[in-house]
C-alpha positions in Angstrom: 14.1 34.2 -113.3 17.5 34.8 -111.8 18.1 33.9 -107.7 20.6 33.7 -105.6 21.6 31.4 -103.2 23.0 32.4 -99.7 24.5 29.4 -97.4 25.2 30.2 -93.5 26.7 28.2 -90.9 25.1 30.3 -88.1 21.7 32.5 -87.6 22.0 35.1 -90.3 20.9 38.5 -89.8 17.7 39.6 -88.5 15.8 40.3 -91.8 16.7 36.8 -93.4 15.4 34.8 -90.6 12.2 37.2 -90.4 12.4 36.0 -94.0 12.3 32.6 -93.3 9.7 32.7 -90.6 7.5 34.5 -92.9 7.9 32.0 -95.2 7.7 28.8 -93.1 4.6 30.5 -91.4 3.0 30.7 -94.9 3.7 27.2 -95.8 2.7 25.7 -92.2 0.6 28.0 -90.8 3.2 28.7 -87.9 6.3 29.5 -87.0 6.8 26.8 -84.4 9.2 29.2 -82.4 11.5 28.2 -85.1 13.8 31.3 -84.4 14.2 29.7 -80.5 14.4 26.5 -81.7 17.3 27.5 -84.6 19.2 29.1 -81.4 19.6 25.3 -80.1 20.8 23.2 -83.1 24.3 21.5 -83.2 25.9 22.7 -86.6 23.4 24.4 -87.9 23.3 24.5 -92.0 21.2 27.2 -93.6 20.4 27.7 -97.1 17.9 30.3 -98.3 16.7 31.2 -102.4 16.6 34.9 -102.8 14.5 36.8 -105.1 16.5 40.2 -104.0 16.1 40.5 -100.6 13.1 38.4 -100.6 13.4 35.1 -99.2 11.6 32.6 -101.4 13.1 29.7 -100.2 15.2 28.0 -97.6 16.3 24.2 -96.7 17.5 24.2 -92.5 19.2 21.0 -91.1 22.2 20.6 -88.4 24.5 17.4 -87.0 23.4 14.7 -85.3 26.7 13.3 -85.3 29.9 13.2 -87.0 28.7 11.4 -90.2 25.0 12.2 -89.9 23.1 15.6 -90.7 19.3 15.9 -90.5 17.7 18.0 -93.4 14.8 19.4 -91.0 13.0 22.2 -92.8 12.7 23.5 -95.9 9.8 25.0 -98.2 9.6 27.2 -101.8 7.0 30.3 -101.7 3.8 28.7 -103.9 4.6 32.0 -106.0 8.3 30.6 -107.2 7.2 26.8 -107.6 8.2 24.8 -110.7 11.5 26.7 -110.8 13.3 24.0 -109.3 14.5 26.2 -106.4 13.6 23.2 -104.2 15.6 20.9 -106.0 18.8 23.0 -106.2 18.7 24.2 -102.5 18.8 20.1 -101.7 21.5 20.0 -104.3 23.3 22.7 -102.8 22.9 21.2 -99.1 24.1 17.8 -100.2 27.8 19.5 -101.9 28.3 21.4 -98.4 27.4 18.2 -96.6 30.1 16.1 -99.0 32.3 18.5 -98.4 32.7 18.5 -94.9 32.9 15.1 -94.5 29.2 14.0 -94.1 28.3 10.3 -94.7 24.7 10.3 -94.7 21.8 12.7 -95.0 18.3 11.7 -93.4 14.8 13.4 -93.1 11.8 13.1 -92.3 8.2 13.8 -94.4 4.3 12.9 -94.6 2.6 12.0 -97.2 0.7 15.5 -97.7 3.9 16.5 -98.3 3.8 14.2 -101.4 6.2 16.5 -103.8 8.6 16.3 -101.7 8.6 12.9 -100.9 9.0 12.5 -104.4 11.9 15.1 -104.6 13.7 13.3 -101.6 13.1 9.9 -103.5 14.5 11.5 -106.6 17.9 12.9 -104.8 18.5 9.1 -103.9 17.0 8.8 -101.1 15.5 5.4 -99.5 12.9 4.7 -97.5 14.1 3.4 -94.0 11.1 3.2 -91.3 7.5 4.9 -90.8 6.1 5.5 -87.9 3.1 7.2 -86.4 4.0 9.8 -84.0 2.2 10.9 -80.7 -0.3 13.3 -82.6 -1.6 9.9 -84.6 0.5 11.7 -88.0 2.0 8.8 -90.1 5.9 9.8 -90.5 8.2 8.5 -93.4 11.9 8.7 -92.5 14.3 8.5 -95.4 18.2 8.8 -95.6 20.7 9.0 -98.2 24.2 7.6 -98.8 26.7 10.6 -99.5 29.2 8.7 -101.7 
C-alpha cells in the first residue's frame, strides 16, 4: 500500500479536518468538539496518513512551552492497521519536533489503549507519573528525551 503523508502547522482545509473528525469519531465514539478545541492550541502540529483523499490517519499535538510539545491525539482507521502508519506518523512528528528545536515530547494514554502504550514505550518513551483523573480513568503520562 502506498500513503502519503501531509504535515500542517495550522487547521488545514475543511475536508481534511472533516477527515480527521470522522476518523477520531470512529475511534472514540466522538468528536469531542475537537474542531473548536484545535482552533485554541498554541503551535499546533498536524500530521495526517492519506489513502488519496481519505484520511486514514493522523497524530495532533501543540507547545506547551519552548522545549516541550504534547502529542495529544492521534489514531489509524482499524481498516489500515499493521501497516505501521502509526508508527511512522510518531516518527515523522518526532523529526519536525527535533527540528525546531524541541527538547522533549510527552503524552498521555490508558491502558485500553494498550498498543499504543506499547508503541510510545517503543519510540523511547518513559514512564513518568499515573494518575486517576476526575472521571475515576487511570492515566499514564510518558515523555521522551529528543536528543
Amino acid at each position: 500500500m502506498n500513503f502519503h503523508y501531509q504535515i500542517y502547522t495550522s487547521i488545514p482545509e475543511s475536508t481534511v479536518v472533516e477527515g480527521i473528525n470522522k476518523l477520531h469519531r470512529s475511534i472514540f465514539g466522538t468528536t469531542d468538539n475537537l474542531s473548536d478545541k484545535l482552533a485554541r492550541k498554541p503551535h499546533i502540529l498536524i500530521i495526517t496518513a492519506m489513502d488519496g483523499n481519505k484520511v486514514i490517519g493522523y497524530k495532533i499535538g501543540y507547545e506547551i512551552d519552548r522545549e516541550t510539545f504534547y502529542s495529544w491525539l492521534g489514531g489509524v482507521d482499524t481498516h489500515y492497521r499493521e501497516n505501521g502508519i502509526a508508527a511512522t506518523l510518531m516518527d515523522k512528528q518526532h523529526a519536525y519536533l527535533r527540528e525546531k528545536g524541541y527538547k522533549i515530547v510527552r503524552t498521555k494514554t490508558m491502558n485500553k489503549w494498550c498498543k499504543m502504550l506499547i508503541l510510545n514505550i517503543k519510540f523511547g518513551f518513559d514512564v513518568i507519573e499515573t494518575y486517576t483523573d476526575e472521571k475515576g480513568l487511570h492515566k499514564i503520562i510518558l515523555e521522551k528525551k529528543l536528543n
